[in-house]
ZAMARGU-4260 file (C-alpha; in steps of 0.2 Angstrom, whole numbers, plus 5000, padded with zeros to 4 digits):
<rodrens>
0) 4953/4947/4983 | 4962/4956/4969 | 4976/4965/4971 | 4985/4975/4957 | 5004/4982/4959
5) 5007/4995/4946 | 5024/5002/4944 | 5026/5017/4936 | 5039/5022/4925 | 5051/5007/4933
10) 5050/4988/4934 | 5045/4982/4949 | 5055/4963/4954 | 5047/4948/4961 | 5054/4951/4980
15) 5046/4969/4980 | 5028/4962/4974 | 5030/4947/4986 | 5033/4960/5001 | 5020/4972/4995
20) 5006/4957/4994 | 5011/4950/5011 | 5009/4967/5019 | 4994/4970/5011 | 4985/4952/5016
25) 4989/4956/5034 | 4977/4971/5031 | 4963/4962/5024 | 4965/4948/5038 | 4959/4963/5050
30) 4942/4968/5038 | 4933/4955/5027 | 4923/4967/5020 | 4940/4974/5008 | 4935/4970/4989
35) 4951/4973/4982 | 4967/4984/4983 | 4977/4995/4970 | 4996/5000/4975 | 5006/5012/4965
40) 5025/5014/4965 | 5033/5028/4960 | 5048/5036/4960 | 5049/5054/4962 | 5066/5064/4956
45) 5079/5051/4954 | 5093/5060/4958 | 5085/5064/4976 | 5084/5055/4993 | 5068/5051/4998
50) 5062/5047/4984 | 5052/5032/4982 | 5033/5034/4984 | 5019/5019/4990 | 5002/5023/4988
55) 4989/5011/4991 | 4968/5013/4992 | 4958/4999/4998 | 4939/4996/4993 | 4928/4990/5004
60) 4909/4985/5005 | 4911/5000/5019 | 4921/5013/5009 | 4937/5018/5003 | 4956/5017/5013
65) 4969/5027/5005 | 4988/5032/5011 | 5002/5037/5004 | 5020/5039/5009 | 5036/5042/5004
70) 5055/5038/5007 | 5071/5031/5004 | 5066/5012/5002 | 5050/5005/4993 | 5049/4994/5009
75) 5049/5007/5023 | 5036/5017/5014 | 5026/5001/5010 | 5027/4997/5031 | 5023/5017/5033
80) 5008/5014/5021 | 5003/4999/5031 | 5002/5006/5048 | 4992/5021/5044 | 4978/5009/5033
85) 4978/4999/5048 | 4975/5014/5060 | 4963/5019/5047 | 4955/5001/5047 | 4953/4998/5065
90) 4947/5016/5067 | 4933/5015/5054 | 4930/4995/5063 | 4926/5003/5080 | 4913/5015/5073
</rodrens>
């Protein structure tokens, strides 16, 4: 499983990885069939609230999971981004 955190335009510190890889292996324990996951963080005018963006797409044998949120925290939007690829997840499992 390969999971690649890019930051963008910031560095990202150990605790924000570590929180980000936790919430996405709890995602992959629902589906074996996802390959491998790209998360972006970004950080969208500094001087607003608001402002921090999670985006994260999932490959799988299956397809493709992608959601993207945004707000005052990277870890609220990170848990935002995580329920709506789970929706997304179970939704797709029970087809």
């Amino acid at each position: 499983m390969n999971i690649q955190i890019q930051a963008i335009h910031f560095a990202a510190d150990q605790q924000l990885k570590g929180f980000i890889n936790k919430k996405v292996e709890k995602l992959i324990s629902i589906d074996d069939s996802i390959i491998s996951a790209d998360v972006y963080l970004k950080v969208d005018k500094p001087e607003s609230h608001d402002n921090k963006i999670v985006e994260i797409k999932l490959q799988s044998a299956d397809g493709e999971f992608f959601a993207k949120k945004q707000s005052n925290s990277f870890e609220e939007s990170a848990d935002l981004v995580s329920h709506a690829l789970r929706k997304q997840i179970l939704k797709h499992k029970d087809k």
